[in-house]
C-alpha positions as CSV (number, residue, x, y, z in Angstrom):
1,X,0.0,0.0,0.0
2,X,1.2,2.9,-1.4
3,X,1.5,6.4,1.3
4,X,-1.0,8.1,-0.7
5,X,-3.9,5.4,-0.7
6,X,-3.3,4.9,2.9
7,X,-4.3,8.7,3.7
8,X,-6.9,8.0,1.1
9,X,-8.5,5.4,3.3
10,X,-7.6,7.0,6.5
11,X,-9.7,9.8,5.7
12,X,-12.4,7.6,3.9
13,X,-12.8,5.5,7.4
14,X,-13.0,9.4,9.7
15,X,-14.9,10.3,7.3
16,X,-17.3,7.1,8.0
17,X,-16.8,7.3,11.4
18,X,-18.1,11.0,12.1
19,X,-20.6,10.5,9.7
20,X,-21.5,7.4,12.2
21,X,-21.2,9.5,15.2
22,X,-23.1,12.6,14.3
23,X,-25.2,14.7,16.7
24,X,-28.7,14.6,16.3
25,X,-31.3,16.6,15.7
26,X,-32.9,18.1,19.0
27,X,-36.3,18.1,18.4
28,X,-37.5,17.0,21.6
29,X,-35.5,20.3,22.7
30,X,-37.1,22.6,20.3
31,X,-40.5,21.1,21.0
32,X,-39.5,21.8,24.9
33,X,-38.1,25.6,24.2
34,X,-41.4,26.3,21.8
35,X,-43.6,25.1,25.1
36,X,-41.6,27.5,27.8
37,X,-42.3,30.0,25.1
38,X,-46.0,29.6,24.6
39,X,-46.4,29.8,28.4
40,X,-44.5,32.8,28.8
41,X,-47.0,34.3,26.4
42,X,-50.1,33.0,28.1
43,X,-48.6,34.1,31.7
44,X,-48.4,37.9,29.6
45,X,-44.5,38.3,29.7
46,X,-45.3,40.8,26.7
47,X,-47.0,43.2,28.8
48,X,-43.8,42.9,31.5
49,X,-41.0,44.6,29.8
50,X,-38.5,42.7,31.8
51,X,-40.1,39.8,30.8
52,X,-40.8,40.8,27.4
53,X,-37.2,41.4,26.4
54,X,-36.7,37.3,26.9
55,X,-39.3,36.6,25.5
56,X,-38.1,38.3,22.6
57,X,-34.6,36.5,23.1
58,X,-36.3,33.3,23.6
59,X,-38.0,33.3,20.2
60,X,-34.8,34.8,18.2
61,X,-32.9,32.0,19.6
62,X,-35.1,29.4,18.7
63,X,-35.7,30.5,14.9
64,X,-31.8,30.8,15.1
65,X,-32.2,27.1,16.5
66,X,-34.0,26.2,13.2
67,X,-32.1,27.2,10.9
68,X,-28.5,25.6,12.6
69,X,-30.6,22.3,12.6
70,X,-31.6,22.9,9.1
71,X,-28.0,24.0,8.4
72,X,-26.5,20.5,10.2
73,X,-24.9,21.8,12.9
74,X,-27.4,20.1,15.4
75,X,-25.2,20.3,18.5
76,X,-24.9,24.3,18.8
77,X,-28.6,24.3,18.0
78,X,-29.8,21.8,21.2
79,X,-27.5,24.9,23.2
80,X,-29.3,27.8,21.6
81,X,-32.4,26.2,22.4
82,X,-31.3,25.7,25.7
83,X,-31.0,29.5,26.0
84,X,-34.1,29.6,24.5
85,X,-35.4,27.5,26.7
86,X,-33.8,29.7,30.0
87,X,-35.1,32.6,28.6
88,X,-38.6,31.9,28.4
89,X,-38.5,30.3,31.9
90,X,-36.9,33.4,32.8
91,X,-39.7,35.5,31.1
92,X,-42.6,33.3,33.0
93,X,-41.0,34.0,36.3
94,X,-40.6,37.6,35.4
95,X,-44.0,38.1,34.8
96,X,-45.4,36.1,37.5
97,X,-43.0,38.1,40.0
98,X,-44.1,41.2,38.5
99,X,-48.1,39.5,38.9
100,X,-47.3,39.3,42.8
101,X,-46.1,42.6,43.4
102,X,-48.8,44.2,42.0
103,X,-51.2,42.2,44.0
104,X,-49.2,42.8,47.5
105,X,-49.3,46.6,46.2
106,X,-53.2,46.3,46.0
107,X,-53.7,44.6,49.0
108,X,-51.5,47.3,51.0
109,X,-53.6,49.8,49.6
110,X,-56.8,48.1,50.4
111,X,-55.2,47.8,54.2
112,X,-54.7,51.6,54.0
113,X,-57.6,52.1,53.4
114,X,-59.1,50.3,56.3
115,X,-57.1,51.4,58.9
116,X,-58.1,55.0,57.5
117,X,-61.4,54.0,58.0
118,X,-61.2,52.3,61.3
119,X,-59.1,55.0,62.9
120,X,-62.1,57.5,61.5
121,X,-64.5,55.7,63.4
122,X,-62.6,55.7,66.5
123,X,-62.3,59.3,66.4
């Protein structure tokens, strides 16, 4: 065997074996990151700007996501959609934060209110 065919078949047989060992497609990721997304829209995180601004990163990353996957290069689009993924849990908890403060806010206002009221009765 002559040098040249045995660099030939070398690279024949790493060419095989990545082709063998190829990452793939993470679909059960995207279908994940697209949930996480959908509830951070139905929990409102585009009326919270904190929240909104991941949601917008959420989406962007998993359209960018798509097209790596569609592009081959499935193993840097399961960790965009992993940041995709953060990014809309982030957005949920955002909003629901921002849900709770607004609700302690009424409710300290409605106590205001009555202990105005009561300590205009005792009077």
């Amino acid at each position: 065997m002559t040098p040249r065919s045995f660099l030939s078949l070398t690279a024949l047989l790493l060419a095989l074996a990545a082709g063998c060992g190829s990452y793939p497609p993470p679909t059960e990721r995207l279908t994940t990151s697209e949930a996480a997304i959908r509830g951070a829209e139905e929990v409102g995180a585009g009326r919270v700007p904190r929240a909104a601004l991941h949601l917008q990163l959420a989406q962007e990353q998993t359209e960018k996501a798509k097209r790596l996957m569609q592009d081959g290069y499935n193993e840097r689009a399961e960790l965009t959609l992993k940041r995709a993924q953060a990014d809309a849990e982030l957005a949920i908890s955002i909003s629901k934060e921002h849900e709770t403060v607004q609700r302690a806010h009424a409710a300290q206002a409605k106590l205001d209110q009555v202990k105005a009221a009561a300590k205009k009765g005792a009077q």
